[in-house]
Backbone as ProteinMPNN parsed JSONL, in Angstrom:
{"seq_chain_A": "XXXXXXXXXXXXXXXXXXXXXXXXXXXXXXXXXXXXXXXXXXXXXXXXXXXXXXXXXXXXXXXXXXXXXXXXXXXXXXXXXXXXXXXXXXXXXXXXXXXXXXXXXXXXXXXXXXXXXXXXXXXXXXXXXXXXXXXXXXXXXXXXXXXXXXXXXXXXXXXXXXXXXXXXXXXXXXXXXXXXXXXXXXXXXXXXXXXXXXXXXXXXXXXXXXX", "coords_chain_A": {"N_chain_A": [[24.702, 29.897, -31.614], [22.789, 32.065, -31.609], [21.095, 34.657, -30.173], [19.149, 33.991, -27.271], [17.081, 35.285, -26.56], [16.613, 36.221, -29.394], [14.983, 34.146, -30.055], [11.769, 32.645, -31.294], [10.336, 30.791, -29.262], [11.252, 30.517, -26.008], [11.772, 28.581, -24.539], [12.309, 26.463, -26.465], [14.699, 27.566, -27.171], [16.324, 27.392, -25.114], [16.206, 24.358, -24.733], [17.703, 24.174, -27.236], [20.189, 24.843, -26.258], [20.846, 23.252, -23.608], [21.15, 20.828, -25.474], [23.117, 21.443, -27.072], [25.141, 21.705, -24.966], [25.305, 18.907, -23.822], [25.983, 17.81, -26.089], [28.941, 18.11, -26.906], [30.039, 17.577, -23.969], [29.561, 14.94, -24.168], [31.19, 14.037, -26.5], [33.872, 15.294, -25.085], [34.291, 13.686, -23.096], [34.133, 10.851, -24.715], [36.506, 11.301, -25.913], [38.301, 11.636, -23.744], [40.868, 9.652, -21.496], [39.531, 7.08, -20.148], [38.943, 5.656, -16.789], [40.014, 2.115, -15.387], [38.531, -0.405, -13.399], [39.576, -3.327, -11.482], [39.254, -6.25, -10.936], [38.735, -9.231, -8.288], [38.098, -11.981, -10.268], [35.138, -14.442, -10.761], [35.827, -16.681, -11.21], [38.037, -16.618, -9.732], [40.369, -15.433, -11.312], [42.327, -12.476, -12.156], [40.52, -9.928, -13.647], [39.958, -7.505, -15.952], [38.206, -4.495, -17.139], [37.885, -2.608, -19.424], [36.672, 1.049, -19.99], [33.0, 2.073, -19.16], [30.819, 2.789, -22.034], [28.964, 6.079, -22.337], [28.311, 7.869, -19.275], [29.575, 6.637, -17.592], [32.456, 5.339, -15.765], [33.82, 2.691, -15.495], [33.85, -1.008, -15.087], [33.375, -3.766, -13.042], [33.559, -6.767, -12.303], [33.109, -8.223, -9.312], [34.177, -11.271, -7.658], [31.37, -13.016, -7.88], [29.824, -10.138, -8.025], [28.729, -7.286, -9.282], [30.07, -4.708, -10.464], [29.973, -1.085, -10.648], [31.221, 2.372, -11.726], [31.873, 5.467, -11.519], [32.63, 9.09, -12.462], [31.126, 11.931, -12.827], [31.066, 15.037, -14.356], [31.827, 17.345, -11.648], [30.172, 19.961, -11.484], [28.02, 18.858, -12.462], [27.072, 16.803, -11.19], [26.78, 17.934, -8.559], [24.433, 19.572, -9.439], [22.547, 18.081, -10.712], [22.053, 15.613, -9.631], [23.1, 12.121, -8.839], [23.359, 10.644, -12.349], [22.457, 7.842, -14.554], [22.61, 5.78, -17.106], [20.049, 3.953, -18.959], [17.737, 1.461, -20.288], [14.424, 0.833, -21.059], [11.791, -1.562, -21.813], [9.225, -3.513, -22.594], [8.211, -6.252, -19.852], [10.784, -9.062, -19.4], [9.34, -12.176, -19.55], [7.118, -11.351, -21.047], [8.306, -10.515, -23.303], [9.719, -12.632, -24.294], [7.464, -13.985, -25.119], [6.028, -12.712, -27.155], [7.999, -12.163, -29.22], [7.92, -14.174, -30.6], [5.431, -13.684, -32.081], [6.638, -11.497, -33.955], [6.099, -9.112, -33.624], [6.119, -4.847, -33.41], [9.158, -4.728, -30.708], [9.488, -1.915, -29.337], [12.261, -0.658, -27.645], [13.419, 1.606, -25.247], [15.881, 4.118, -24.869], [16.378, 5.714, -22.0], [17.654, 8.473, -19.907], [18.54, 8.577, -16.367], [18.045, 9.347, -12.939], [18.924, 8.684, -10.121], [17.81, 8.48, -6.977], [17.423, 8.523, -3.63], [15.8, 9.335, -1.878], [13.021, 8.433, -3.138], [10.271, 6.027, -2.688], [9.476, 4.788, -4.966], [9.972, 3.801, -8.041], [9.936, 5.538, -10.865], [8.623, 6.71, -14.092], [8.819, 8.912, -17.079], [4.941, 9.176, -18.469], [5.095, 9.15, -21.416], [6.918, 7.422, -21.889], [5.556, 4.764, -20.983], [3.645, 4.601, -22.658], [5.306, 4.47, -25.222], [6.648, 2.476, -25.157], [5.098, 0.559, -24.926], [4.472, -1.003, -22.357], [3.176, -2.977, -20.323], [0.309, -2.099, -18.305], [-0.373, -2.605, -14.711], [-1.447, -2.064, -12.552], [-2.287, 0.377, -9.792], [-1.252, 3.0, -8.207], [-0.359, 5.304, -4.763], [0.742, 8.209, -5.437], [2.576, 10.176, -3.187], [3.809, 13.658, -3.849], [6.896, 15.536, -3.388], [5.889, 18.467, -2.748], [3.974, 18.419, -3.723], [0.169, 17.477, -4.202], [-1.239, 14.176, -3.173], [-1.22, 11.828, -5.463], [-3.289, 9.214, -7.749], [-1.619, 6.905, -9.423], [-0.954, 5.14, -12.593], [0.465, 1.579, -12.802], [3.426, -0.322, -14.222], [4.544, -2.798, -15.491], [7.87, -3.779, -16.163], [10.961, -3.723, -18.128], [14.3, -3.353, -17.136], [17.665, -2.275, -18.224], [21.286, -1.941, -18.275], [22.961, -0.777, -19.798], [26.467, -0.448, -21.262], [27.886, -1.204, -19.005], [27.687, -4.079, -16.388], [26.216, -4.341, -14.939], [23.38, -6.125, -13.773], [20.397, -6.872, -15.702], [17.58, -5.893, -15.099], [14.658, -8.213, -15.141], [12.294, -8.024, -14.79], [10.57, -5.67, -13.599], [8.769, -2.873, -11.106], [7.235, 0.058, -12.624], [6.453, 3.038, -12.078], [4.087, 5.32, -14.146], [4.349, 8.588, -13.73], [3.383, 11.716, -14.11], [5.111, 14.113, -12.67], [7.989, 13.403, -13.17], [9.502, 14.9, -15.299], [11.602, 16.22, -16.394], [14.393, 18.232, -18.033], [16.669, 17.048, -17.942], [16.441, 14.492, -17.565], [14.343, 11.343, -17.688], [13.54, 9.558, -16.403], [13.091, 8.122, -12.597], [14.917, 6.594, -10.444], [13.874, 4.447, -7.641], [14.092, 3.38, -4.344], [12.852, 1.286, -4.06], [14.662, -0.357, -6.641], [17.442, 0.537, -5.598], [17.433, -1.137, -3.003], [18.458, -3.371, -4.348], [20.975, -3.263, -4.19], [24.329, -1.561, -3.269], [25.061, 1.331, -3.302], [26.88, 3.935, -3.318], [27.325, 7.138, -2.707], [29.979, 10.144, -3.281], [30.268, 12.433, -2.292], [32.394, 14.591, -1.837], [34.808, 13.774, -3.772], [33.128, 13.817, -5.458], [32.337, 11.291, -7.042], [30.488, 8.288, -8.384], [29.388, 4.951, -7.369], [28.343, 1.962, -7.851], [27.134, -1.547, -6.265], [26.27, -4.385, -7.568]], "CA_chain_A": [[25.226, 31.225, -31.955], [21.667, 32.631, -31.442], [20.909, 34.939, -28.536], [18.018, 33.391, -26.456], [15.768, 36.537, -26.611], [15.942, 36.322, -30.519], [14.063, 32.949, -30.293], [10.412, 32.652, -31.045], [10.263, 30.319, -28.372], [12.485, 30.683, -24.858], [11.768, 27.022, -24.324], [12.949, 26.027, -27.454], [16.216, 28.01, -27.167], [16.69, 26.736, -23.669], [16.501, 23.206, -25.205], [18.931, 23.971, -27.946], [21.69, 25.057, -25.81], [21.044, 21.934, -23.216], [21.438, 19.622, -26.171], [24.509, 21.47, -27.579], [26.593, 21.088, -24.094], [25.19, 17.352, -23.595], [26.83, 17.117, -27.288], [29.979, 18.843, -26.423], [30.575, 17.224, -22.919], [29.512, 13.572, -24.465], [32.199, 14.84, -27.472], [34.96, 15.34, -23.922], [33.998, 11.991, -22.353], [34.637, 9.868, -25.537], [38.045, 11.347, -25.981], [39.581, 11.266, -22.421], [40.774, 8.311, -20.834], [38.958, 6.506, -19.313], [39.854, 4.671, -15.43], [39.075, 1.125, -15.252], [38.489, -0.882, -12.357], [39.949, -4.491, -11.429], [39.012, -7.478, -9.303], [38.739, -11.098, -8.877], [36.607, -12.359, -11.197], [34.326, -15.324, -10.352], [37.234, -17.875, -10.812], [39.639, -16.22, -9.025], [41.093, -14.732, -11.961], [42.47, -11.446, -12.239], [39.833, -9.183, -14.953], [40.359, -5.732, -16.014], [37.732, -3.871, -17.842], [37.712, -1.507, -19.8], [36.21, 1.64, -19.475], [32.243, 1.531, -19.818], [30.417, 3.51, -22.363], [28.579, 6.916, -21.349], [29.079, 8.476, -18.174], [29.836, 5.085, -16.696], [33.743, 5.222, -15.957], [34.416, 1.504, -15.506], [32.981, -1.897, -14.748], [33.945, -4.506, -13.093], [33.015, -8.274, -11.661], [34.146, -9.076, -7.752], [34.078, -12.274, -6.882], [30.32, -13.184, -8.369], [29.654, -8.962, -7.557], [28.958, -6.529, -10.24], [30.061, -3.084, -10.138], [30.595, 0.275, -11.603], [32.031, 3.433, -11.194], [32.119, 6.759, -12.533], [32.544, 10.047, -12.012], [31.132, 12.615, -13.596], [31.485, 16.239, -14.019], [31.383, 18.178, -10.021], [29.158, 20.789, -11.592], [26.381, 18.454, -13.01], [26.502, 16.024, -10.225], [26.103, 18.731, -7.914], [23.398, 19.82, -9.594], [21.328, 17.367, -11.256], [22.384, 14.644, -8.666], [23.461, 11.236, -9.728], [22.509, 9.742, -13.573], [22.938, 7.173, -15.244], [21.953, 5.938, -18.523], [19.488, 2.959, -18.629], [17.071, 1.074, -21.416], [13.501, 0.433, -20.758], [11.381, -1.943, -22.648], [8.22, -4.72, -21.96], [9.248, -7.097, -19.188], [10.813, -10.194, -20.211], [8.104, -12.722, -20.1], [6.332, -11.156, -22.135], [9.494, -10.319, -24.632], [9.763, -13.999, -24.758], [6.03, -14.315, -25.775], [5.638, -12.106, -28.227], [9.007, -12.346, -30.328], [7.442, -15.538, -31.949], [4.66, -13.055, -33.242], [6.741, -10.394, -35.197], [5.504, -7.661, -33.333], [7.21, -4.501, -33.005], [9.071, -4.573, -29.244], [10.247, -1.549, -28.991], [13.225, -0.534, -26.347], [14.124, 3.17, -25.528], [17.43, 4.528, -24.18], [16.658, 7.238, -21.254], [18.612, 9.176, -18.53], [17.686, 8.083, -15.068], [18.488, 10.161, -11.553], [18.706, 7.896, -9.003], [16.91, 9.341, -5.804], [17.333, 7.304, -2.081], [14.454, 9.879, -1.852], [11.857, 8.036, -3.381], [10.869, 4.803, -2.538], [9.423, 3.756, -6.051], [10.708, 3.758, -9.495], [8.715, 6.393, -11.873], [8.416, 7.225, -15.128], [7.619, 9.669, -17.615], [3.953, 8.688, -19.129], [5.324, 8.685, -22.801], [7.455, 5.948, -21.998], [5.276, 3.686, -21.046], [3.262, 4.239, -24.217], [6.553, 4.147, -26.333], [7.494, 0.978, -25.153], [3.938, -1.047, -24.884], [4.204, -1.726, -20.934], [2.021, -4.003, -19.682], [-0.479, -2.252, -16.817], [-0.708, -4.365, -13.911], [-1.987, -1.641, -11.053], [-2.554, 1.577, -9.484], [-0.079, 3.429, -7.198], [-0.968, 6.304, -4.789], [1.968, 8.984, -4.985], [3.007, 11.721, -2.857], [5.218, 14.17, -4.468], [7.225, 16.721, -2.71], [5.754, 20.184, -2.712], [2.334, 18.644, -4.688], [-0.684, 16.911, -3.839], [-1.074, 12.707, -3.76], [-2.501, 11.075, -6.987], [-3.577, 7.757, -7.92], [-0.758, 6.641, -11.188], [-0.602, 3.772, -13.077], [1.637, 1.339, -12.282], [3.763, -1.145, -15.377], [5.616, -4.013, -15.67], [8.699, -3.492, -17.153], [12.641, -4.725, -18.056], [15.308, -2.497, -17.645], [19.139, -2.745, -18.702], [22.171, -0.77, -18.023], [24.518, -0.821, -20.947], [28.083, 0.245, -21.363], [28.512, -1.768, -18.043], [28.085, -4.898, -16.184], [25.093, -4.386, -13.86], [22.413, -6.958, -14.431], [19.622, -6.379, -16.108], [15.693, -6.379, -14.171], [13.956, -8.356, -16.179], [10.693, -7.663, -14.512], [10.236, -5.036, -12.49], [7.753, -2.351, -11.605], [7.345, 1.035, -12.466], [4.989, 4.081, -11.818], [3.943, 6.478, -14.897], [3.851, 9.812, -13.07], [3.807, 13.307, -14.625], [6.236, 14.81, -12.439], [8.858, 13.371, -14.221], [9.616, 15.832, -17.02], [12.918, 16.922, -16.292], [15.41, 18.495, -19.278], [18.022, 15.948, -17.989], [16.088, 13.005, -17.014], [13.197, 11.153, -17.648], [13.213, 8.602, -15.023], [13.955, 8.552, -11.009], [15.276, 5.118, -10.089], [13.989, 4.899, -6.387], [14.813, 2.526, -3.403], [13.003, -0.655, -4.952], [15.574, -0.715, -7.287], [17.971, 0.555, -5.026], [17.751, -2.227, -2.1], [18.882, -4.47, -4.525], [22.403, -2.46, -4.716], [25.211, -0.424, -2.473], [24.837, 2.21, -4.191], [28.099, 4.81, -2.872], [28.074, 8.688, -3.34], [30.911, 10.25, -3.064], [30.629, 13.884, -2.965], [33.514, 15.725, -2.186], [35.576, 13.574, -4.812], [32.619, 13.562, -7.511], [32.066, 9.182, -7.503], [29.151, 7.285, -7.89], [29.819, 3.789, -7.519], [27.137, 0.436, -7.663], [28.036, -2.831, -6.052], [24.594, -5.318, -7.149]], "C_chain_A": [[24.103, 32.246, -32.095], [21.004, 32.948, -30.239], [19.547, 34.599, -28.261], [16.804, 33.982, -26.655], [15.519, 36.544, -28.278], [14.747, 35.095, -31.32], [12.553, 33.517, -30.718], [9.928, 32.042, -29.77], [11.259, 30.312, -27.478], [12.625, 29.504, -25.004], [12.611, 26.019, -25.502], [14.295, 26.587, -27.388], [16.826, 27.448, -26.333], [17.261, 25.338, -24.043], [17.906, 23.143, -26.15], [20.197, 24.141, -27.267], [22.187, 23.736, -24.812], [21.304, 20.768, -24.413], [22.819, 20.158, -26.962], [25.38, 21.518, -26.984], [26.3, 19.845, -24.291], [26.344, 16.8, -24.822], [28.199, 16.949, -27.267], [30.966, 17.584, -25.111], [30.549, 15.361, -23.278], [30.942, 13.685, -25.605], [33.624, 14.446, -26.006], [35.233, 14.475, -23.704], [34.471, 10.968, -23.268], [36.349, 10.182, -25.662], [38.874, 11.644, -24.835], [39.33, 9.691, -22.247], [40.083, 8.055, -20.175], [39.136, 5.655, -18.231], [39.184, 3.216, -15.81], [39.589, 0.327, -14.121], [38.899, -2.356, -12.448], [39.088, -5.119, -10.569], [39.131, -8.788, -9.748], [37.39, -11.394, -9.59], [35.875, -13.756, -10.196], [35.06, -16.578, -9.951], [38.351, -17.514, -10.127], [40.587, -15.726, -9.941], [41.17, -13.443, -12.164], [41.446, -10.922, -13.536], [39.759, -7.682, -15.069], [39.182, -5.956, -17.368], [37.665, -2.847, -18.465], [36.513, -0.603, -19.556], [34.71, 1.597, -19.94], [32.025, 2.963, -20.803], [29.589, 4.993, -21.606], [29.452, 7.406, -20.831], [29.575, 7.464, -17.206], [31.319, 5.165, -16.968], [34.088, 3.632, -15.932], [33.444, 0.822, -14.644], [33.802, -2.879, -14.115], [33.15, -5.952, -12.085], [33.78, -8.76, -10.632], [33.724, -10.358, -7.21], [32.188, -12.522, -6.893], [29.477, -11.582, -8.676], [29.561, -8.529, -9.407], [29.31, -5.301, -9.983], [30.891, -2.43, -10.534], [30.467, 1.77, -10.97], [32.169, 4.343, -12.169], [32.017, 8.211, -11.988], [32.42, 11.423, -12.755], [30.814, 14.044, -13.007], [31.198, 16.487, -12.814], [30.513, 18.532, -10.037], [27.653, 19.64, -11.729], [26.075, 17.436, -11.691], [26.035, 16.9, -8.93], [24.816, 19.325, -7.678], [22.092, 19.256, -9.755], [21.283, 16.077, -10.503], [22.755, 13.139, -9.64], [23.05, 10.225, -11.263], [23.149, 8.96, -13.708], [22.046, 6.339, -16.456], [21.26, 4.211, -18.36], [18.691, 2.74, -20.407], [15.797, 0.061, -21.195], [12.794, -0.401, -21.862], [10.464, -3.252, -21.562], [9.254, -5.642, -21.288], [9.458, -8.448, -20.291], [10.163, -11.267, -20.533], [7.496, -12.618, -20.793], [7.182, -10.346, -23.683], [8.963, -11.484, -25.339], [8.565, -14.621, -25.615], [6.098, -14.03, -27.395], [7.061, -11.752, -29.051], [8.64, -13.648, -31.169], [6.094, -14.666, -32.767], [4.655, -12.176, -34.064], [6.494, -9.092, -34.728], [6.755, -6.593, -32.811], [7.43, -4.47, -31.819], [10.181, -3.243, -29.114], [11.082, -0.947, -27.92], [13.75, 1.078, -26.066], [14.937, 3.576, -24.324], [16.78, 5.962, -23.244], [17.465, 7.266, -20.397], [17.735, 8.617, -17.439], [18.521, 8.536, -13.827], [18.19, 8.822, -10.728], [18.71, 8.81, -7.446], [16.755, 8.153, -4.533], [16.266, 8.125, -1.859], [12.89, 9.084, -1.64], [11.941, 6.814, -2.974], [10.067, 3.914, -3.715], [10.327, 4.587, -7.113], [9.644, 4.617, -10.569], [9.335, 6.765, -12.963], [8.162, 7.933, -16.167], [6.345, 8.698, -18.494], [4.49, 8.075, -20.15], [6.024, 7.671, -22.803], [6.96, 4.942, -21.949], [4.449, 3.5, -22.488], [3.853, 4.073, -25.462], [6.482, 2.982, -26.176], [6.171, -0.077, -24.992], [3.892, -1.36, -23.695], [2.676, -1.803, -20.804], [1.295, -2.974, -18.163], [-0.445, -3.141, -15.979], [-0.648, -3.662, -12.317], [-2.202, -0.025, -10.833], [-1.762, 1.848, -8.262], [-0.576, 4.74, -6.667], [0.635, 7.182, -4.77], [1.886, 10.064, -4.163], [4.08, 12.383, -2.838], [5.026, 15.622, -3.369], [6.811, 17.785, -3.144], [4.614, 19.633, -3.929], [1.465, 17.091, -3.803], [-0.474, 15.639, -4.015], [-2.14, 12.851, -4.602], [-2.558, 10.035, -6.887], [-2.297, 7.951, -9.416], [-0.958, 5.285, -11.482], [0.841, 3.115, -13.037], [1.822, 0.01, -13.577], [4.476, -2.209, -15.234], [6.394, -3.644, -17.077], [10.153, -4.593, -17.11], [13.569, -3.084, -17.896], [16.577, -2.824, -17.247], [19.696, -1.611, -18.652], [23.295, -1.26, -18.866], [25.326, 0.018, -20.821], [28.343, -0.303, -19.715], [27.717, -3.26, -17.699], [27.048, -5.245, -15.11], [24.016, -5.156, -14.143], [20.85, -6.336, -14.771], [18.447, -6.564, -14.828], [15.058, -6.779, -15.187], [12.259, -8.582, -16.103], [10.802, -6.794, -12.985], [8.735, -3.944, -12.468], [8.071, -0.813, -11.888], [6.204, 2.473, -12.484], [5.128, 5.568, -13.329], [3.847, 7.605, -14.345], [4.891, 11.199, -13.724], [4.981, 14.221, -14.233], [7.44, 14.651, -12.853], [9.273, 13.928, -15.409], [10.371, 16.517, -17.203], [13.617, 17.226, -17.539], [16.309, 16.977, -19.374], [17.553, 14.695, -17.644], [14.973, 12.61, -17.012], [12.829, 9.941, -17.127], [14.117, 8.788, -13.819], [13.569, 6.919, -10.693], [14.899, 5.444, -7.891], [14.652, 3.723, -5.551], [14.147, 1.16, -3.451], [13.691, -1.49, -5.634], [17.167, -0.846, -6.496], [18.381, -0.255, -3.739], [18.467, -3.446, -2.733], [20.423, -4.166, -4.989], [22.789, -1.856, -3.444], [25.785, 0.242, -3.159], [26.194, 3.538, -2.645], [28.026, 6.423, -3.365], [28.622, 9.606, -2.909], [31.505, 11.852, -3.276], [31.637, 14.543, -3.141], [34.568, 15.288, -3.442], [34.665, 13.604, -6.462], [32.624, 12.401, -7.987], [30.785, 9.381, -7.288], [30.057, 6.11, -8.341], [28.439, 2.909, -7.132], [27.39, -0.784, -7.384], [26.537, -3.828, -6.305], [25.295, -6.85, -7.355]], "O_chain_A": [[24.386, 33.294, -32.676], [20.489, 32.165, -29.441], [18.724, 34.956, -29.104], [15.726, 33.427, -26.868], [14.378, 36.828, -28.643], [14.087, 35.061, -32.359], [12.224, 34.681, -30.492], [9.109, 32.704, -29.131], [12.358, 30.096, -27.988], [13.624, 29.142, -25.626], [13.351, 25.061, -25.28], [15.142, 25.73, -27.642], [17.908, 26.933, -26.617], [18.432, 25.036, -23.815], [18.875, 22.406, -25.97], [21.215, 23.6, -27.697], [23.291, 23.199, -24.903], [21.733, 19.7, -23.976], [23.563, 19.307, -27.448], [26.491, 21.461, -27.513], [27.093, 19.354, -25.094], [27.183, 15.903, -24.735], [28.717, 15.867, -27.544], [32.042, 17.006, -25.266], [31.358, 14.598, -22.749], [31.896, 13.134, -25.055], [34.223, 13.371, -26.05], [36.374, 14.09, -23.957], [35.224, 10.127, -22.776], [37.228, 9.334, -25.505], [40.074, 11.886, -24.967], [38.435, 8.894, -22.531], [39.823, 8.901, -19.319], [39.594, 4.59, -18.642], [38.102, 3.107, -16.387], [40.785, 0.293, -13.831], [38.608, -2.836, -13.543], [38.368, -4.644, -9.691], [39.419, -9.337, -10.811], [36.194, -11.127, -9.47], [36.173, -13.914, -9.012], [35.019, -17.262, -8.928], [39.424, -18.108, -10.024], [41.713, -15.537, -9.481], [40.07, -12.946, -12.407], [41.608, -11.601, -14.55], [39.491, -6.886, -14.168], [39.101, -6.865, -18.194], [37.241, -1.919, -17.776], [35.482, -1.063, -19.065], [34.629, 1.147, -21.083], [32.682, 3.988, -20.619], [29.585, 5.033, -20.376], [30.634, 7.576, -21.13], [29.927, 7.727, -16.056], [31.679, 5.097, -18.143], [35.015, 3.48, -16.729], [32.617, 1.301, -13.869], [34.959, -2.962, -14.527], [32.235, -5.799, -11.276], [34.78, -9.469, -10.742], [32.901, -10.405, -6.296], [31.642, -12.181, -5.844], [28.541, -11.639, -9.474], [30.041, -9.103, -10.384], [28.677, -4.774, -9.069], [32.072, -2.668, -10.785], [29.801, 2.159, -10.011], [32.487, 4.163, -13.344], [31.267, 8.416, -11.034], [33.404, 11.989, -13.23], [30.474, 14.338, -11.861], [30.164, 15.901, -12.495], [29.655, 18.153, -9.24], [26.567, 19.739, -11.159], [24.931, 17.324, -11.25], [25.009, 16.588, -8.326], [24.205, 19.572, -6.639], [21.0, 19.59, -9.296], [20.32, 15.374, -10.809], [22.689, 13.093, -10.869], [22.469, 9.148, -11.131], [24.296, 8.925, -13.26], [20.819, 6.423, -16.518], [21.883, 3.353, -17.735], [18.896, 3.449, -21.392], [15.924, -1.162, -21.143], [13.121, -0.038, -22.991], [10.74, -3.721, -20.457], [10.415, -5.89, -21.614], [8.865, -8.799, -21.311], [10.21, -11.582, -21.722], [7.078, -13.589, -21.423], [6.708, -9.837, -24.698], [8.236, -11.587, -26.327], [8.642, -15.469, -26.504], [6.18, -14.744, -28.394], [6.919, -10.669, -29.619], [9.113, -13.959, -32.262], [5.795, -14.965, -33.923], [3.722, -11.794, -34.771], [6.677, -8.08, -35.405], [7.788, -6.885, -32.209], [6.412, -4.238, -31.166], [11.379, -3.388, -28.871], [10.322, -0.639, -27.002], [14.533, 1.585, -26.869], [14.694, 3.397, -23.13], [16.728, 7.08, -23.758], [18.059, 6.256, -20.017], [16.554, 8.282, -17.534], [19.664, 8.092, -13.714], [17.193, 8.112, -10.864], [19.555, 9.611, -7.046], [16.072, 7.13, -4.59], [15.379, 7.362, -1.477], [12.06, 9.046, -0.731], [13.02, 6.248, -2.8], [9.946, 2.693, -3.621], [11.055, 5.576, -7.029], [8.587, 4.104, -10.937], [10.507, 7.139, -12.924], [6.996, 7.714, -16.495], [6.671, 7.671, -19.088], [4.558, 6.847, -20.203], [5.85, 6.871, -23.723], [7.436, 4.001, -22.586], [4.559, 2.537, -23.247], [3.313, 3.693, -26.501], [6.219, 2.297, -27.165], [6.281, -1.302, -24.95], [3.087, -2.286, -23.598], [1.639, -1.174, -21.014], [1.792, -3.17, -17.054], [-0.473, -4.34, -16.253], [-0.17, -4.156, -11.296], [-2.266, 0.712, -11.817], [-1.627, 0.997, -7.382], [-1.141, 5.488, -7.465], [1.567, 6.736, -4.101], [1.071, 10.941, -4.451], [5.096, 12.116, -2.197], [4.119, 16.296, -2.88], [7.433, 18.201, -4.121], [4.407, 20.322, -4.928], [1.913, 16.149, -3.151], [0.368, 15.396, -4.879], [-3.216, 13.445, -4.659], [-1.937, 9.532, -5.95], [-2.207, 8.918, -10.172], [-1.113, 4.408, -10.632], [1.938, 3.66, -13.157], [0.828, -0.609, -13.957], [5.269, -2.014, -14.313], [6.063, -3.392, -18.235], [10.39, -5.634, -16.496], [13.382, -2.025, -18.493], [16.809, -3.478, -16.23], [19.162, -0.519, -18.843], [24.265, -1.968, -18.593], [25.115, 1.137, -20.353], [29.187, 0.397, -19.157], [27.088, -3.718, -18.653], [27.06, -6.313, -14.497], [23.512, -4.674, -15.157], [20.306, -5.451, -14.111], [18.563, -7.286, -13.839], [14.802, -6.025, -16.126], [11.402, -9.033, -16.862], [11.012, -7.131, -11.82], [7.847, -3.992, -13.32], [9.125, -0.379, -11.421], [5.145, 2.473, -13.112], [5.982, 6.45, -13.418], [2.649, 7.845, -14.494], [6.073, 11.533, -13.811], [5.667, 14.891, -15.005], [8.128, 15.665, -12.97], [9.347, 13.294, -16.462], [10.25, 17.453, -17.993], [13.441, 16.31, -18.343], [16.535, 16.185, -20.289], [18.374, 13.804, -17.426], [14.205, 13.327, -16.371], [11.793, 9.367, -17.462], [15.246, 9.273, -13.754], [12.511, 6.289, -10.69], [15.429, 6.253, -7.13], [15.646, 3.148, -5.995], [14.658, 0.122, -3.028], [13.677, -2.72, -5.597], [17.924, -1.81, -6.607], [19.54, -0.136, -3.344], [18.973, -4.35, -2.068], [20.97, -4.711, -5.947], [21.949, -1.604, -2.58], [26.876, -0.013, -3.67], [26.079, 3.679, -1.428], [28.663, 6.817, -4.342], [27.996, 10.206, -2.035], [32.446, 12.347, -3.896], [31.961, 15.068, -4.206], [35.131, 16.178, -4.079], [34.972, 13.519, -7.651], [32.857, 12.216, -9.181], [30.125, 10.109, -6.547], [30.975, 6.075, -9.162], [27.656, 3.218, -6.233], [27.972, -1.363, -8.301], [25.773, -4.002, -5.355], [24.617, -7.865, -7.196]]}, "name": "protein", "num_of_chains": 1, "seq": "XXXXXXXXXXXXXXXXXXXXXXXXXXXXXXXXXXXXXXXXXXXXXXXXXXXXXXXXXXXXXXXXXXXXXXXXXXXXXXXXXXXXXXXXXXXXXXXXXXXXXXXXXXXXXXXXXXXXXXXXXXXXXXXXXXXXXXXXXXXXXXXXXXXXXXXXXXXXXXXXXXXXXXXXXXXXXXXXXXXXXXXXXXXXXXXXXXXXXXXXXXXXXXXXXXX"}
C-alpha cells in the first residue's frame, strides 16, 4: 500500500510487491482444485493421485514411469518460462557419510526454470555455500549476450517434492553468477533434462515430465 517512488530503495520496493503476488497467487493455488492425473501403476493397478503441492498440478506413476503435470498461470509461464520448485543439498554419498558425525546438512528449497537452452545445470553461488557442496571441477561457460568464464563446478542431490519425480542423488552443478533472477535461482539444463520428456504446452499453459 506504498507507492514505489516513496521507497528509499526502488529495489527493495520492487521486491516487496514480487513477494506480495507470489503470496497472493500461492494463497489462489492452495484453495482451487486441484486436477489429478491417473495410470497404471507398476502392478497393473489402477492409482490416482492427488494433486501435488506447489505449482505442481498432479503426479502420477505409469507403468514403472513417473510423471507430473501442471499448469500454471498463462501470464507467468509466458513470461518467466517453465518453474518448478526443487531442493538442493550435498550429494548423497556424502549425506550418508557424514550423518554419523552430527554435522549440520543443510537442504534449501529454491525455484528452478528449466531451459532446453542450456546444456548444464547452474546455480546461484550462495547456494552452493548454503548447502556445503562438495567442489569437484571447473566448467567453462558461455552465457548469452556475455563473455565465457571459467565456474566452479559441485556435486550435488536434488529432490522434487510435492510430486513423484525421483530424486538425483548425485549430480552436477555449475555455480555461475548469472543466475540471480527475482523468480529463480536455478536453470535446470539438458543434463538433467535427457534424463526426462519433458512436454510444453503453450497454447494450453501445461508443463508435463515423464522420467
Amino acid at each position: 500500500m506504498k507507492p514505489v517512488t516513496s521507497w528509499a530503495s526502488r529495489d527493495e520496493a520492487f521486491k516487496n510487491v514480487v513477494v506480495g503476488i507470489r503470496k497472493v497467487a500461492e494463497e489462489l493455488q492452495r484453495s482451487a482444485p486441484q486436477p489429478s492425473i491417473s495410470g497404471d501403476g507398476a502392478h497393473g493397478s489402477r492409482r490416482e493421485t492427488s494433486g501435488a503441492k506447489g505449482s505442481l498440478g498432479g503426479s502420477a506413476e505409469v507403468a514403472g514411469q513417473h510423471r507430473v503435470k501442471w499448469r500454471p498461470d498463462s501470464n507467468t509461464l509466458w513470461q518467466q518460462g517453465p518453474h518448478i520448485e526443487i531442493v538442493i543439498s550435498k550429494a548423497v554419498p556424502e549425506l550418508r557419510k557424514l550423518r554419523t558425525t552430527g554435522l549440520d546438512l543443510p537442504e534449501l528449497p529454491v525455484r528452478a526454470v528449466i531451459d532446453t537452452g542450456a546444456s548444464l545445470t547452474l546455480i546461484n553461488p550462495e547456494i552452493a555455500a548454503t548447502c556445503k557442496l562438495t567442489r569437484v571441477g571447473q566448467v567453462t561457460i558461455n552465457a548469452v549476450g556475455g563473455e565465457a568464464g571459467e565456474f566452479p563446478e559441485y556435486a550435488a542431490a536434488i529432490s522434487f517434492p510435492g510430486s513423484q519425480l525421483p530424486s538425483l542423488g548425485t549430480t552436477r552443478v555449475v555455480a555461475c553468477p548469472i543466475i540471480r533472477q527475482p523468480f529463480f535461482s536455478c536453470l535446470i539444463g539438458r543434463d538433467i533434462l535427457r534424463k526426462w520428456l519433458f512436454t510444453y504446452d503453450g497454447r494450453n499453459g501445461e508443463v508435463e515430465i515423464t522420467a
